[in-house]
C-alpha positions, 0 to 999 in steps of 0.5 A: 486383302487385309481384313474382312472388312473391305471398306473400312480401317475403323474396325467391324465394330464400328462398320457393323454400328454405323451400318445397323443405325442407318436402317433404323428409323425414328417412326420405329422408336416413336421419336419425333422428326427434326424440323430440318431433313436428315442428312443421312438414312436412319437414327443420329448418333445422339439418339442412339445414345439417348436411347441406349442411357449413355453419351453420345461421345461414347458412342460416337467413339464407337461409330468411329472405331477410337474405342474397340469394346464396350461392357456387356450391358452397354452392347445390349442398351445398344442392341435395344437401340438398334432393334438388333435381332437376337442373331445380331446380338450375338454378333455383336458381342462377337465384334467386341469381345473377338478374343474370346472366340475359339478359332479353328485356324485353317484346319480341313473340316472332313465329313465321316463315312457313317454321315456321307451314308447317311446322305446316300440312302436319303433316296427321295431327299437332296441333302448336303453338309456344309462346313463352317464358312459353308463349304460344300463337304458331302451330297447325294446324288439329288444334291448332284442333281440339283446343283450340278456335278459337284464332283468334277468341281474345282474344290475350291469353288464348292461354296455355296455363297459363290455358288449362288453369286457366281455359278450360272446354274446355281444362280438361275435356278432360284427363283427368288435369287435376291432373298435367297441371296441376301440371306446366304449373305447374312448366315456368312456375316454370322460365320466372319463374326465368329471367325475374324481375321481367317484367309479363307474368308477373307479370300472368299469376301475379297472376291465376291465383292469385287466380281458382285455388285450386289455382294458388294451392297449387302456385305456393307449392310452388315446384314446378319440372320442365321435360318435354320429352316425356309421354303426355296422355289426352284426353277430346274432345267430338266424338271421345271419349276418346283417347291422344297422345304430346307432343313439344317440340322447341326452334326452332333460329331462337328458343331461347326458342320450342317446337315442340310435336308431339302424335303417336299410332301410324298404324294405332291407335285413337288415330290413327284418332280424329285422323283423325276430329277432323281430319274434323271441323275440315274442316266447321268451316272452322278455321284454322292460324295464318298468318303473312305470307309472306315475299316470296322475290327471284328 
């Protein structure tokens, strides 16, 4: 594969425009219907750019990748057109001003000892650190638990989007799998943005979209939401189905790393459920991650 963006020589710029104009409506902006039926989904290029305050050349320039950029103030006339949510603000000036994002190349991310304990002694809490293309790079034993034995996982495959597409387990333990999916898909549009033109996006992108119809779809939306906190409800088979809230919490060590907490209220049915699972795990001998400790000089 040659870009990130599958479908389209015109650039994600213009895929990300054409895409987010097609799921804004007139009614939205109080703009009359045409007389005649609209041959396409969503605004028109002249009324983006009537909106926006420029021309419809330029934007239709934009849409059509003959024009790579825009000046700050356009993208966020354009943003305002679009409804674009601050999350896709900001990945719109990521699109257009590429070279200003700092890139990390393929560099291994690593956990430290003292953050990987910190998930361990977490005895009524699965959690996890995600890296920056959302990597799996440390659990506890309740993460394990939850999600399988991560340990014994081909390491290339500890990702949490193709874990969600393409792993049974993980993918039939969500509940509502097409939210929780869809907005796995968003947090990985935030990370392309900010990381164009890196293999193992690419790598990841190229095979979901071609073993996933649903990927597929929503990766050509050009969906883009970062959460940093929800409610999943999980369906486990030792357990049964129940509710905990997730909280990601960015490393103070590495910006470009997240610590996941999933939690549930001591004295719930949801709780008593981890406890359970975490019963269970015990049996099973599963594993937290355990980085090497360092060697303290006394």
């Amino acid at each position: 594969m040659d870009s990130i963006e599958v479908a389209s020589a015109r650039g994600p710029l213009a895929d990300f425009l054409t895409a987010r104009r097609a799921a804004v409506t007139a009614a939205e902006h109080g703009l009359p219907e045409p007389p005649y039926p609209r041959r396409v989904p969503g605004l028109r290029r002249e009324e983006v750019a009537q909106l926006a305050g420029i021309s419809t050349d330029y934007y239709t320039r934009l849409e059509q990748g003959r024009v790579r950029t825009a000046s700050r103030s356009v993208l966020n006339a354009i943003g305002r057109a679009l409804l674009l949510n601050d999350d896709q603000q900001r990945h719109l000036f990521q699109l257009a001003y590429p070279e200003a994002l700092e890139q990390p190349g393929d560099a291994d991310q690593h956990v430290t000892p003292q953050t990987a304990r910190l998930l361990a002694n977490l005895v009524d809490t699965p959690a996890l650190v995600l890296g920056r293309y959302l990597d799996i790079l440390a659990w506890n034993r309740l993460c394990a638990a939850l999600m399988g034995d991560l340990a014994a996982m081909n390491p290339a495959h500890r990702n949490y989007v193709r874990m969600i597409f393409l792993d049974d387990h993980v993918r039939s333990m969500q509940v509502d799998w097409r939210a929780r999916a869809q907005e796995i898909v968003s947090t990985l549009r935030m990370a392309a943005g900010a990381y164009p033109d890196v293999p193992r996006l690419q790598e990841l992108v190229g095979e979901l979209s071609v073993r996933d119809e649903d990927f597929r779809t929503w990766w050509a939306d050009h969906l883009v939401t970062l959460q940093t906190s929800g409610r999943s409800r999980l369906r486990h088979p030792v357990v049964g189905e129940f509710s905990l809230d997730w909280q990601a919490l960015t490393s103070f060590e590495d910006q470009e790393q997240a610590i996941v907490l999933l939690t549930a209220p001591h004295g719930s049915p949801d709780h008593d459920a981890i406890k359970r699972l975490d019963a269970w795990a015990r049996k099973q001998g599963l594993q937290p991650h355990h980085p090497e400790e360092p060697h303290i000089q006394p």
